[in-house]
N, C-alpha and C positions, 0 to 999 in steps of 0.2 A: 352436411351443411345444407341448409335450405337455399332455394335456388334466392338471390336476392342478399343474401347474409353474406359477410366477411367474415373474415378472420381479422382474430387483433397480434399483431406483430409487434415484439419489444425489437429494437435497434439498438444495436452495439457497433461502435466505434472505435477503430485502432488509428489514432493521428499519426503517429511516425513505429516505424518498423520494430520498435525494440520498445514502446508503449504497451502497456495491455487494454486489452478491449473492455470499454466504458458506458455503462445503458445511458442512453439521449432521451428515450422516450420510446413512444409507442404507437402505433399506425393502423388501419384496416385497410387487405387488402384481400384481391381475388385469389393471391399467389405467392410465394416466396418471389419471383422474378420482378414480379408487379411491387413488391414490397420494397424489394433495393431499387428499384427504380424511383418510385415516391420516396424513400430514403433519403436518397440523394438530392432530388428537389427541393423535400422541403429543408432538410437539417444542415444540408453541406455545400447548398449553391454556390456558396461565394467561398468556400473555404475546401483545403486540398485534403483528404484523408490518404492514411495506407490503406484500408479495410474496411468494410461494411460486415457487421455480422445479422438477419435477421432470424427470426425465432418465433413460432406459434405460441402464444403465452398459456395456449394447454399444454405444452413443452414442459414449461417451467414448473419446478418442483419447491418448495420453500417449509422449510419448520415450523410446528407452532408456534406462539410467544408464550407459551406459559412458562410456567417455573418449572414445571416437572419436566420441561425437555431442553431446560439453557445447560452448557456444560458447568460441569462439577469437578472443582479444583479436588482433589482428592489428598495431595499433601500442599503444605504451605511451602511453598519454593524461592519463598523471597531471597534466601541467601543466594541466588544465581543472578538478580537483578543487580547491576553497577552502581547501583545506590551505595553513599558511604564512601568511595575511594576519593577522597578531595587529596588527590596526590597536585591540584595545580600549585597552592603557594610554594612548592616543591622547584617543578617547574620552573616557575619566574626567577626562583632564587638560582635558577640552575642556567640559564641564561643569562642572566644579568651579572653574576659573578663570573662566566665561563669556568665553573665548578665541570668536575670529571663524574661518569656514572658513579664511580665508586663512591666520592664525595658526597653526592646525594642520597645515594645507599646508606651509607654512614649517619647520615644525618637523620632518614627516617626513623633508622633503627634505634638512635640516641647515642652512637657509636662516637662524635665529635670526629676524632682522628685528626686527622692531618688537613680534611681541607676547613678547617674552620680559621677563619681568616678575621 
């Protein structure tokens, strides 16, 4: 690095302990130490974090955007999506009658039985 040049720093932010860390933006500085310090000035003066993460953004790695490197679904898997189970009119009638599981089992199935009232 030429004497006079920075480095450009992406910042990452962890707000509470059980958050995950979140890019804010991006800074120039002489140093990683130098970088959370401007960090914290600029992005978080007034506001409390858990974490600061900074990062040289010749660090950072990123994929093309073309087509030939997006992923590729290779079978159709829709049948694992919960799409389809409209079990609520079920549901409502299963509270509102105070119906038993079985009774609503019954009922999905086309069973009638006993709890049809």
């Amino acid at each position: 690095m030429p004497q006079g040049e920075y480095l450009v720093y992406e910042v990452f932010v962890q707000r509470q302990a059980l958050d995950f860390h979140v890019n804010v933006g991006s800074l120039r500085a002489a140093n990683a130490e130098m970088a959370i310090q401007m960090a914290r000035e600029t992005f978080f003066r007034r506001e409390e974090v858990y974490d600061i993460w900074v990062v040289p953004e010749h660090c950072i790695s990123s994929s093309p955007h073309d087509a030939a490197h997006l992923p590729v679904h290779a079978m159709d898997k829709k049948y694992r999506l919960p799409r389809g189970y409209d079990n609520a009119p079920h549901w409502k009638k299963f509270k509102a009658k105070a119906m038993t599981i079985e009774d609503v089992a019954n009922e999905m199935t086309g069973g009638g039985g006993e709890g049809s009232r």
